[in-house]
C-alpha positions in Angstrom: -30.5 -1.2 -0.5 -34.2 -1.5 -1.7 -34.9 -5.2 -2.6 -33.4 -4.3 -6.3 -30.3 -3.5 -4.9 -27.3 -4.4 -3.2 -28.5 -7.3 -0.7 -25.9 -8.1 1.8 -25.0 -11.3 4.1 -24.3 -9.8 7.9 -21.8 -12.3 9.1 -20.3 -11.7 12.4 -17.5 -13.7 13.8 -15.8 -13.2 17.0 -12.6 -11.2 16.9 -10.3 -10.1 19.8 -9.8 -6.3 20.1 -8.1 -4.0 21.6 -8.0 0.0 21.6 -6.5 2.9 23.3 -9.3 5.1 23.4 -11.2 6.1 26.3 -13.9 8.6 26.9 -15.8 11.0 24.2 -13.2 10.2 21.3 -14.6 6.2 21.8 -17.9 7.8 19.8 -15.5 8.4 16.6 -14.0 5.4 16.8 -17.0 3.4 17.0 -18.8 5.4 14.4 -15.4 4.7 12.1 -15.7 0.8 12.9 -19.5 0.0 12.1 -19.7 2.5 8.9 -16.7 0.7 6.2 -17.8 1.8 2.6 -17.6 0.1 -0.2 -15.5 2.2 -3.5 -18.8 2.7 -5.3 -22.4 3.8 -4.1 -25.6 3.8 -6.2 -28.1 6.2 -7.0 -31.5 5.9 -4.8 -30.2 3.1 -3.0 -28.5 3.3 0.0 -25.0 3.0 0.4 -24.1 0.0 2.5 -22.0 0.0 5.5 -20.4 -2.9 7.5 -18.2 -3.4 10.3 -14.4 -4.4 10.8 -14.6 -7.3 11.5 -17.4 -8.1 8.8 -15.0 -7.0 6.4 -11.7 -8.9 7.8 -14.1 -12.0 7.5 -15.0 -11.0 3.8 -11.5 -10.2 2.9 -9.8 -13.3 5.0 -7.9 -10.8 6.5 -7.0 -12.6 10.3 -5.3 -9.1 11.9 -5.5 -5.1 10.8 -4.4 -2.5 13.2 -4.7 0.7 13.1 -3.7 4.4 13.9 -6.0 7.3 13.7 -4.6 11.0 13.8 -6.7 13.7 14.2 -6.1 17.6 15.1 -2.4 17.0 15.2 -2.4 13.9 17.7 -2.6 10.2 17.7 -6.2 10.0 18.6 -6.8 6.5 18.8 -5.2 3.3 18.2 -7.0 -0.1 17.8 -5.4 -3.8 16.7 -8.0 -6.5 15.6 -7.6 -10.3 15.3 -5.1 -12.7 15.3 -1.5 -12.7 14.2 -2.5 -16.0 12.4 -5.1 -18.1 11.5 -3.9 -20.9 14.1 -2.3 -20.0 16.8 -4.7 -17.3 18.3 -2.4 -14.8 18.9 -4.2 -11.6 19.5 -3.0 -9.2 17.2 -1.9 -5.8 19.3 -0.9 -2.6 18.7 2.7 -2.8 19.0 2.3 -6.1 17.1 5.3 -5.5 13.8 3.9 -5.6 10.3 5.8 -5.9 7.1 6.1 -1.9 6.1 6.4 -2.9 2.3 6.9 -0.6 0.4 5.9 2.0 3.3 9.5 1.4 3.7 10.4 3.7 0.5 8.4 7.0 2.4 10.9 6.1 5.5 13.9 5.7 3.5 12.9 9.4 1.9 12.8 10.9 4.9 16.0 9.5 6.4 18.2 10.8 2.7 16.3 14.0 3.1 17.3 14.6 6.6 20.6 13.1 5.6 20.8 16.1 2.6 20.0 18.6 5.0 22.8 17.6 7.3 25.7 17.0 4.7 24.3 19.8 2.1 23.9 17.1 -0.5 21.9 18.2 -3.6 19.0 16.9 -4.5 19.7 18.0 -8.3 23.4 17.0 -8.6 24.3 13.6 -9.8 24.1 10.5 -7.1 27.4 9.7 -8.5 29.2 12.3 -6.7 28.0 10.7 -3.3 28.0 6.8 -4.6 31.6 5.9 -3.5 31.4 1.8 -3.0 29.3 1.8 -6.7 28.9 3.5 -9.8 25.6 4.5 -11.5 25.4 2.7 -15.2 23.3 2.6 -17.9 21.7 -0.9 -19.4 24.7 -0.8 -22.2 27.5 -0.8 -18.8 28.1 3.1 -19.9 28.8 5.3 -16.7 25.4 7.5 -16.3 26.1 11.0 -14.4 22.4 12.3 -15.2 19.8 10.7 -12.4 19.6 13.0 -9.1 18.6 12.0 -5.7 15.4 14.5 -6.7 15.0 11.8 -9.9 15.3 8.6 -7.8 12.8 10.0 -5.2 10.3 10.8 -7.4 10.5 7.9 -9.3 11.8 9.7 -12.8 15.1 8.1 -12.7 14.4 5.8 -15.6 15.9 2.9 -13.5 14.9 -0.2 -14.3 13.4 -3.1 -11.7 10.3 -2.3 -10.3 9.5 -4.5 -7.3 11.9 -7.1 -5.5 10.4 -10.8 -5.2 11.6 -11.3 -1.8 13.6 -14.9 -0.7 12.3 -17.9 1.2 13.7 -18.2 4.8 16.7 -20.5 4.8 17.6 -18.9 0.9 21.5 -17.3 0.4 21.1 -13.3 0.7 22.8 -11.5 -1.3 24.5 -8.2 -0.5 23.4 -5.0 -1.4 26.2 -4.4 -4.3 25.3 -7.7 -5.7 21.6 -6.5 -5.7 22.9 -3.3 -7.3 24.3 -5.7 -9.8 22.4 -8.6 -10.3 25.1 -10.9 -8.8 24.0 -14.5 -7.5 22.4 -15.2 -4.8 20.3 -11.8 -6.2 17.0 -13.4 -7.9 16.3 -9.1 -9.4 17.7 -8.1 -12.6 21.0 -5.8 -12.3 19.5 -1.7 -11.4 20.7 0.1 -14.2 19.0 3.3 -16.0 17.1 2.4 -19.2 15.2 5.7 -19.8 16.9 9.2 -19.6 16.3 10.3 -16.5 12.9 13.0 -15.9 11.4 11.6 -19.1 8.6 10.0 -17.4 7.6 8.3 -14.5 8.6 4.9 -14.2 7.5 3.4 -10.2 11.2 1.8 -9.2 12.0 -0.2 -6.1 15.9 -0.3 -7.7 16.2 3.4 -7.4 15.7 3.1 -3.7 18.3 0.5 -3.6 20.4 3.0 -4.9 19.3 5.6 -2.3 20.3 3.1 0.5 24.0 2.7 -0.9 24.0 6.6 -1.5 23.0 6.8 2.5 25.7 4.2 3.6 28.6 5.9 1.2 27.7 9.7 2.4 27.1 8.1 6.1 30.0 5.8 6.8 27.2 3.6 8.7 25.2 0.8 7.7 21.7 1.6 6.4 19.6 0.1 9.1 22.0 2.2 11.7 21.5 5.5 10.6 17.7 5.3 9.9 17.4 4.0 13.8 19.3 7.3 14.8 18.4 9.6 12.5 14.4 8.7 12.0 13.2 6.3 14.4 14.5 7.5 17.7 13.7 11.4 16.8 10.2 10.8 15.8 9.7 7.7 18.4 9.4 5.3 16.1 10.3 2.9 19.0 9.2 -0.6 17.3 10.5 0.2 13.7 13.8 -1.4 12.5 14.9 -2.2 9.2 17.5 -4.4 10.8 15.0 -7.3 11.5 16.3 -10.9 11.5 14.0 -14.3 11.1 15.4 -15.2 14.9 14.0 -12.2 16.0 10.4 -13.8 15.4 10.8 -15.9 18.8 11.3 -12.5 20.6 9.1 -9.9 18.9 5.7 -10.0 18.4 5.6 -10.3 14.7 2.3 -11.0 12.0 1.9 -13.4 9.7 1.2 -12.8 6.2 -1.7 -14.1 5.0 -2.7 -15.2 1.2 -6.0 -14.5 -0.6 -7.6 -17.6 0.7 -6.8 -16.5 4.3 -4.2 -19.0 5.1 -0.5 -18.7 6.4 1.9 -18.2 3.4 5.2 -20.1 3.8 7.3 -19.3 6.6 4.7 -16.3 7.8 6.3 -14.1 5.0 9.6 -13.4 2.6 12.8 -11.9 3.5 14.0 -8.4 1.3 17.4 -7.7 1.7 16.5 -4.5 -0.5 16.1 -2.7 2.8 15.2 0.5 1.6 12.5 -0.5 -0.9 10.6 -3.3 0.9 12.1 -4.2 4.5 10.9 -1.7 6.8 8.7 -3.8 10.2 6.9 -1.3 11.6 3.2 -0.7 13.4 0.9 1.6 12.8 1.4 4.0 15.9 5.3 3.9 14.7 3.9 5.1 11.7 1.7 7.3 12.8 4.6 8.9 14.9 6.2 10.3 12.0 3.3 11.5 10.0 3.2 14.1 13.3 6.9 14.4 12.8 6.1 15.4 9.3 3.1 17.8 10.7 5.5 19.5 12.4 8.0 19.7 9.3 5.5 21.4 7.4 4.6 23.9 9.8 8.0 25.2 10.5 7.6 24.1 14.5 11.2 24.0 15.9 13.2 21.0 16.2 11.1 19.2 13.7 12.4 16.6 11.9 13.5 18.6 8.6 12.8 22.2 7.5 9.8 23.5 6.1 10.9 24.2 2.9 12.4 20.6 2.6 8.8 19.5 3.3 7.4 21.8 0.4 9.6 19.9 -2.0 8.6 16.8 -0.7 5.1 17.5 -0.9 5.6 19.4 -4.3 3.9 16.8 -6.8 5.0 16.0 -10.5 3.0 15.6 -13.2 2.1 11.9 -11.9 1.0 13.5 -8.3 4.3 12.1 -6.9 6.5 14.2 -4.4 9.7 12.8 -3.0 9.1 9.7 -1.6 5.2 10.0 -1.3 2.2 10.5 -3.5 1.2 14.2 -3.3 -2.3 15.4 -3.8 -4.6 18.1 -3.7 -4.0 22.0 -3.0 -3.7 24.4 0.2 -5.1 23.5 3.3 -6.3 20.3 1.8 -2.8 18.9 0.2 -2.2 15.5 1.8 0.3 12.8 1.1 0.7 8.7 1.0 2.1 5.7 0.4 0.7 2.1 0.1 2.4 -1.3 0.8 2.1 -4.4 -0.6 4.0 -8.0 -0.6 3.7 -11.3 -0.1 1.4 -11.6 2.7 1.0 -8.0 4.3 -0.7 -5.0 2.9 -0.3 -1.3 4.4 -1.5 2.1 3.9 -1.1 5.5 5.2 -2.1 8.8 4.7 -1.6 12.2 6.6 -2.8 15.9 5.9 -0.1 17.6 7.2 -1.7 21.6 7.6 -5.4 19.9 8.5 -3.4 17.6 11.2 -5.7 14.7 9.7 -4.7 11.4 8.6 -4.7 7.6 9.2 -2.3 4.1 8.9 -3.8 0.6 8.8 -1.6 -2.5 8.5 -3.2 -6.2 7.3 -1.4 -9.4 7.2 -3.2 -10.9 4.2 -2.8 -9.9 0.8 -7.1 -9.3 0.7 -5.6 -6.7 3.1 -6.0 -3.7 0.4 -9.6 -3.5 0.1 -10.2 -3.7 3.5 -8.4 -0.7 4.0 -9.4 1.4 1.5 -12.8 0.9 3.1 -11.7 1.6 6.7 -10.1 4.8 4.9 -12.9 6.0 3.5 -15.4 5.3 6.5 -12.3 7.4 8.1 -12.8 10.3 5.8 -17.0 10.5 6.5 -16.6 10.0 10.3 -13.3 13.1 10.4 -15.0 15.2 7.5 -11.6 14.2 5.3 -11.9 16.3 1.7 -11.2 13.3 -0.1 -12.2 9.8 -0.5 -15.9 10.3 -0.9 -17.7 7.8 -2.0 -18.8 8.6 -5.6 -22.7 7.2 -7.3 -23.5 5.9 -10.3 -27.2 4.6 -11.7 -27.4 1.1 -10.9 -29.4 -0.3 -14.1 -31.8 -3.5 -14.4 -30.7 -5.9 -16.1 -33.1 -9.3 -15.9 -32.0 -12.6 -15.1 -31.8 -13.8 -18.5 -29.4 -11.4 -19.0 -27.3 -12.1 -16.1 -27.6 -15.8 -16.8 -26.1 -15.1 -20.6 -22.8 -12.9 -19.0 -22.2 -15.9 -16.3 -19.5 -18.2 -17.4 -15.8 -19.8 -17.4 -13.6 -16.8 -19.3 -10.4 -17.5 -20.5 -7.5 -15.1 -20.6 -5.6 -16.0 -23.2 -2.2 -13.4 -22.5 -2.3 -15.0 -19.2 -3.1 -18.5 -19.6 -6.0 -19.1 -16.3 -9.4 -18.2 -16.1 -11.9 -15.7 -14.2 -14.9 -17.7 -13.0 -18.4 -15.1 -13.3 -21.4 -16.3 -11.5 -24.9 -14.7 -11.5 -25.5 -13.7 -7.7 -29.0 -12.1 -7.5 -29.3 -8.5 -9.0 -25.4 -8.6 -9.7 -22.3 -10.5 -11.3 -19.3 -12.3 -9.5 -15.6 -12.9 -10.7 -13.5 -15.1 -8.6 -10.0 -15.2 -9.4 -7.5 -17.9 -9.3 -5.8 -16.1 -6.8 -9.1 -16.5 -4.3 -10.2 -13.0 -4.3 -13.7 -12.1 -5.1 -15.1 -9.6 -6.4 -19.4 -8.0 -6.5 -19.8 -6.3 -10.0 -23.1 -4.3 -10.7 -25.2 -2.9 -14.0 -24.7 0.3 -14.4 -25.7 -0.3 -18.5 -26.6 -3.3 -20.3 -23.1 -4.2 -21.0 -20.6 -2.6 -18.5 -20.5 -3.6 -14.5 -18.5 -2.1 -11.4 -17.1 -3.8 -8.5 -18.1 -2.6 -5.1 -15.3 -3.3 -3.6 -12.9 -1.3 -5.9 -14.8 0.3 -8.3 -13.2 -1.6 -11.8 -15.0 -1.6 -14.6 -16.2 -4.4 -16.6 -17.6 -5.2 -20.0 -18.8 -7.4 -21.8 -18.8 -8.1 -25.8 -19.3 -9.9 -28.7 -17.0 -11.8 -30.6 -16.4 -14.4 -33.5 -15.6 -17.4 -31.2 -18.2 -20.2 -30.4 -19.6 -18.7 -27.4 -20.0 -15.0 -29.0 -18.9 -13.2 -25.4 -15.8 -11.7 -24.3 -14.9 -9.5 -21.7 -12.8 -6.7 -20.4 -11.9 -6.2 -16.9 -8.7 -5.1 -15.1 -7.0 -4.2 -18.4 -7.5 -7.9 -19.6 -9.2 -9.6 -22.0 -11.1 -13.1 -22.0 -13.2 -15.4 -24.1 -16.1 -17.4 -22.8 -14.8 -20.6 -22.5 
């Protein structure tokens, strides 16, 4: 950036490495370390670049690790960091993450291997294969209308979203009494509240319902049949949905991280919801069956299911979601992916399974996300990806009386805390009671975006004392 632009602070701290690359491929890699982008760039300014670990120390992200495929292979692996902030363990490449909600992807594969082998229908109602429960609606009514294809695609209309997880040393509750909402289950009861493939409506519960679909049609526990049927097929030789806190002391295991960088309680929370959210897994796991899936969608024999299974799975709805993935873009170019987040660990892949191109990077803090979208995007200039280009806007000029007038305690009422915004040079910052922080710019008088994700923020007038309001992450706030 001119002097007008985006100026940066080069910090570099010292953070333990490791990588499985060797010889000419070590070019990429490097090139993919030293180039991270940020989610916006700016017209006749250059686009600023940093390295890993500048952004892990930006983010307060103590570990990432990563796998990188290219032309149909695992070209490189790499871990960064520490599992923690204190201990110094060096974060490796067979070091476990939490999968999140990675975990749903698995869990899609492992039903729709699972339908392949016991000619279950996808469009038929999960009722027919639910033998230990029964699918209800809100009002206790038996509901015979959501298909495997519906709870999949998240078009069920079940309720519960996202699981909250339980402290170590909490009661866990079963997986009926999570279907139910029976104590010790801190989640509402999974029942359907919108007729099924009226809209899209993102639902951990409808994966819960998935895993008892599995065990009923299976006769084996969850955890068992996705080691036999997924992991050990597609070498997933560190993944297990069967983890136990006392495993810890024997496996190699992050911790989760907050916002502010530091350990969350107990390194991280338990989910019992198995399917949804309790997948530990590592990148190259990960990466293992993204090839598996490569092979799927090229017909290759003994892949891991048939190519026209894959074509459903990577056939999108009107939300660009296939069965158990997000599904995106056409032909050649048509890649799918899945994000993870909970309390401590974020997780990303993505794979383009007829260019043999894609990428997984884990993080144990909850800054984790940003981080990765920028190692995925400096992964999509240095592989010549079709997507994830950095797009420009005009960065306008606004003086420092101006900036001075935006700067201020706001006060977001719905919510009941406050975003902090600070003048920093040429730009705008918002810290959030979380700790995150974010870098907005001018692109008019009145509207900003962040550089690290590319939100939007405004600013107006209003009738209160201090006559400025603001808009930013769908919320609203009052200068204080």
């Amino acid at each position: 950036m001119t002097q007008d632009g985006i100026k940066l602070l080069v910090i570099w701290i010292g953070i333990t490495f490791t990588s499985s690359v060797s010889g000419a491929e070590e070019n990429r890699q490097r090139l993919l370390e030293t180039q991270l982008l940020p989610a916006v760039g700016f017209t006749e300014h250059p686009t600023p670049r940093w390295s890993v670990t500048q952004r892990m120390h930006r983010y307060r992200v103590p570990g990432l690790s990563v796998a990188l495929i290219s032309n149909g292979v695992i070209e490189w692996t790499a871990a960064y960091g520490n599992s923690t902030v204190t201990d110094g363990r060096p974060i490796q490449t067979s070091t476990l993450f939490q999968s999140a909600s990675i975990s749903k992807w698995v869990t899609a594969v492992g039903v729709l291997k699972l339908a392949e082998e016991k000619n279950l229908s996808l469009d038929k109602s999960v009722n027919q294969y639910l033998k230990n429960w029964v699918l209800r609606n809100a009002d206790n009514r038996v509901n015979d209308s959501v298909t495997l294809r519906h709870l999949l695609a998240h078009q069920s209309g079940i309720s519960v979203r996202s699981f909250d997880g339980y402290e170590k040393g909490e009661s866990m509750p079963s997986a009926l009494q999570i279907l139910d909402g029976l104590s010790p289950a801190n989640s509402a009861p999974i029942r359907v509240t919108h007729e099924a493939g009226e809209q899209f409506q993102y639902s951990g519960g409808a994966y819960q319902v998935i895993q008892q679909l599995i065990e009923d049609s299976n006769g084996e526990t969850f955890a068992t049949y996705m080691q036999k049927a997924v992991f050990q097929p597609a070498k997933m030789n560190h993944s297990s949905y069967a983890f136990t806190p006392e495993e810890d002391q024997q496996r190699h295991t992050a911790c989760g991280h907050d916002f502010n960088g530091e350990s969350v309680l107990n390194c991280g929370r338990i989910y019992p919801e198995l399917a949804a959210a309790w997948l530990w897994s590592t990148p190259t796991d990960l990466a293992h069956l993204g090839l598996a899936m490569i092979d799927a969608a090229h017909g290759r024999k003994g892949a891991l299911l048939s190519a026209e299974r894959m074509r459903e799975m990577l056939t999108p709805n009107n939300h660009r979601m296939g069965l158990g993935a997000g599904a995106h873009g056409e032909g050649q170019n048509l890649h799918f992916d899945h994000s993870g987040w909970t309390h401590g660990f974020r997780s990303y892949f993505v794979v383009y399974p007829y260019l043999g191109k894609g990428i997984v990077v884990m993080a144990n803090a909850n800054g984790g996300h940003e981080l990765i979208n920028e190692v995925v995007r400096s992964a999509a200039l240095t592989y010549q990806w079709p997507d994830f280009k950095v797009p420009e806007k005009t960065l306008a000029k606004l003086s420092d009386a101006q900036l001075e007038a935006m700067a201020g305690e706001y006060l977001v009422g719905s919510y009941g805390f406050s975003l902090q915004v600070s003048r920093a040079e040429n730009y705008l910052q918002i810290d959030t009671p979380r700790g995150s922080r974010y870098s907005f710019y001018p692109i008019s008088e009145r509207q900003f975006i962040a550089l690290e994700d590319g939100s939007l923020l405004s600013f107006s007038t209003d009738d209160s004392s201090s006559g400025m309001a603001l808009n930013v992450w769908h919320m609203n706030a009052r200068k204080k």
